[in-house]
C-alpha positions as a printed Julia matrix, in Angstrom:
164×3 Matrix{Float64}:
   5.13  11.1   -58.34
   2.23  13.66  -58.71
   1.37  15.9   -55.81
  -1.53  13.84  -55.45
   0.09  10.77  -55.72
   2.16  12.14  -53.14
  -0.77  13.42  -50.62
  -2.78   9.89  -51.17
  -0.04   8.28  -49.76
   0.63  10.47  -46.65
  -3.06  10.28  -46.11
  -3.16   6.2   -46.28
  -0.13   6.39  -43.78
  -1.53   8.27  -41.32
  -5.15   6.36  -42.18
  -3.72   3.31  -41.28
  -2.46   4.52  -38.13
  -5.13   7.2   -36.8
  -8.57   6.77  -36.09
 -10.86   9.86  -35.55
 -13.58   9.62  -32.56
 -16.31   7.1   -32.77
 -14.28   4.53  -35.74
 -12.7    1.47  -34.56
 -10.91   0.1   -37.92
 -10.66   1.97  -40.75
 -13.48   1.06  -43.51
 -12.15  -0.89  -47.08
 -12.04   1.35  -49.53
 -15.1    1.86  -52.15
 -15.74  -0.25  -55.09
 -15.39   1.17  -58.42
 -18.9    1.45  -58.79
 -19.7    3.55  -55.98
 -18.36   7.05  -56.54
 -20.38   6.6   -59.97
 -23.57   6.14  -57.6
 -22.65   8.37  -55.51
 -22.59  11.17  -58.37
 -25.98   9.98  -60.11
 -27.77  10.49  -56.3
 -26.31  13.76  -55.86
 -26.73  15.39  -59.58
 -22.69  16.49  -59.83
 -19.44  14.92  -60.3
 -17.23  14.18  -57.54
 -13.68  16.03  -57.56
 -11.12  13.2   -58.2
  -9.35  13.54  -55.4
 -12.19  13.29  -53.43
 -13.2   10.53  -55.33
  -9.42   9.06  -55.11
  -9.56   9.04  -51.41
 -12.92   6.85  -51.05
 -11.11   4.32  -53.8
  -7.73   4.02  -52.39
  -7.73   5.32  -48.87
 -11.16   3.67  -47.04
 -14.99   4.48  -46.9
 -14.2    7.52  -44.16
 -13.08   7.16  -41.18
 -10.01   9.04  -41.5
  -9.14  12.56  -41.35
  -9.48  15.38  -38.68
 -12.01  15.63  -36.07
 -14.77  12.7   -36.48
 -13.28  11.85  -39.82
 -14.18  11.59  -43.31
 -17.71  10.66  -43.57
 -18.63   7.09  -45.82
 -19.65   7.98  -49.1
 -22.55   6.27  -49.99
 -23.34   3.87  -46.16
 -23.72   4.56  -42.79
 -20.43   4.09  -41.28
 -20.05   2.01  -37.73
 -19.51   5.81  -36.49
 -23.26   6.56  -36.58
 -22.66   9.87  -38.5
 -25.03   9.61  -41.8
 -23.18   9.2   -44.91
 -21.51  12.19  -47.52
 -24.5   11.99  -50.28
 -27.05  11.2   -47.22
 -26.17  14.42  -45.35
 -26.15  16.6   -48.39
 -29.56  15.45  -49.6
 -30.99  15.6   -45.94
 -29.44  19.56  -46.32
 -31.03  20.36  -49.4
 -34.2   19.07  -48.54
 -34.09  21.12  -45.02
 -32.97  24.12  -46.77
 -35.83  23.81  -49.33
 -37.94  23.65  -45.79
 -36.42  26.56  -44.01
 -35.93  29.06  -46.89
 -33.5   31.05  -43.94
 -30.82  28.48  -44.21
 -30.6   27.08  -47.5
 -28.09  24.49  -48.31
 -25.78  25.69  -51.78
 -26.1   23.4   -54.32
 -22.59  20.72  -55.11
 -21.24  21.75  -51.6
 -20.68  18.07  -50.15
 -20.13  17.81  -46.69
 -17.06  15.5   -45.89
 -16.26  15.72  -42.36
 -18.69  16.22  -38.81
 -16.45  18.6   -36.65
 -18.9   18.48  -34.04
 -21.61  20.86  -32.9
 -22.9   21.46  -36.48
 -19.29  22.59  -37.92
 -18.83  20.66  -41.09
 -16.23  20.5   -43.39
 -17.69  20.32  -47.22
 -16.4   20.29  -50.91
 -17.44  22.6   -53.02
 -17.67  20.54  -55.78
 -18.76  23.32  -58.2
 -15.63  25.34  -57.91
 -12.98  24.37  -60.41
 -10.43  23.87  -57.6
 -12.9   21.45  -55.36
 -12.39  24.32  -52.78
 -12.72  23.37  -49.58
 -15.39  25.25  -46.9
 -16.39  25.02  -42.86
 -20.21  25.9   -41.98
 -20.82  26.52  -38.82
 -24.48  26.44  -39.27
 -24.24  30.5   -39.24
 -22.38  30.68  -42.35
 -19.52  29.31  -44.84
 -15.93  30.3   -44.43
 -13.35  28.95  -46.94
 -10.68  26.75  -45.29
  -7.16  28.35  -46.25
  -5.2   27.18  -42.77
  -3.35  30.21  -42.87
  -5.93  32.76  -42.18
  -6.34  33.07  -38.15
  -9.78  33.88  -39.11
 -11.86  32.46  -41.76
 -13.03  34.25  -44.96
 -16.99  34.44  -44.82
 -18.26  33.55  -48.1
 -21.1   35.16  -50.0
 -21.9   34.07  -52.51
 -24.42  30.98  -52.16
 -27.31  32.92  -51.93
 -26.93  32.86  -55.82
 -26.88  28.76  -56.01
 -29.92  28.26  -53.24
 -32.22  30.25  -55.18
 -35.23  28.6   -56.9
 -34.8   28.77  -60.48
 -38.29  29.83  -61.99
 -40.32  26.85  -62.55
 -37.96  24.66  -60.76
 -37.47  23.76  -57.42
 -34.12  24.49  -55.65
């Protein structure tokens, strides 16, 4: 068995026997067709394991804090969807050139009080980030404090002639 083979299945344990704040049941899993739509909304491919989790696991509603957010619909949770949220962030950061939102960095999980946990789904290793609506900070869970990152100024500029 794979290490993710092995981590899928320790998530759908747990899944099947947790439920974050606000989910009752935990959602069926995606159709095949949906991380597919999912990727031609937002522009970029999803990591697979991201993509594994929404097929085999459920639509969100697992995971820490509020949970993994639906992919593509509003979940009975009330917190809008993955692709919703990052298109609402890239069209606020395209508003408020002060607090851009990098381009491919999915957010996944509502931690409450604008902390989200997001996918960069640009980096080669899907890394995974925390914005506390002040900055991004990779997740490494054995720092006690999180490594700021810098380097998103590069993907929320404007390229010339295009819009961000």
């Amino acid at each position: 068995m794979t290490e993710n083979e092995q981590l899928l299945t320790s998530v759908a344990d747990k899944a099947r026997n947790l439920r974050p704040w606000g989910w009752t049941s935990l959602p069926e899993s995606v159709d095949a067709a949906t991380p597919a739509r999912a990727e031609a909304a937002l522009g970029f491919p999803l990591p697979p394991l991201l993509a594994d989790l929404y097929l085999r696991i459920g639509d969100g509603g697992f995971g820490p804090e509020y949970g993994l957010l639906a992919l593509l619909d509003s979940p009975p949770a009330g917190e809008p969807a993955a692709v919703t949220q990052y298109l609402a962030n890239r069209e606020s950061g395209r508003e408020d050139p002060d607090w851009p939102w990098p381009e491919g960095v999915l957010p996944i999980s509502h931690w409450g009080c604008a902390m989200y946990a997001c996918v960069d789904c640009h980096s080669s290793q899907a890394t995974v980030l925390l914005s506390d609506g002040t900055g991004w900070y990779e997740e490494m869970n054995d720092d006690v404090e999180p490594t700021p990152r810098t380097d998103f100024r590069i993907r929320t500029a404007k390229a010339p002639g295009k819009g961000a």
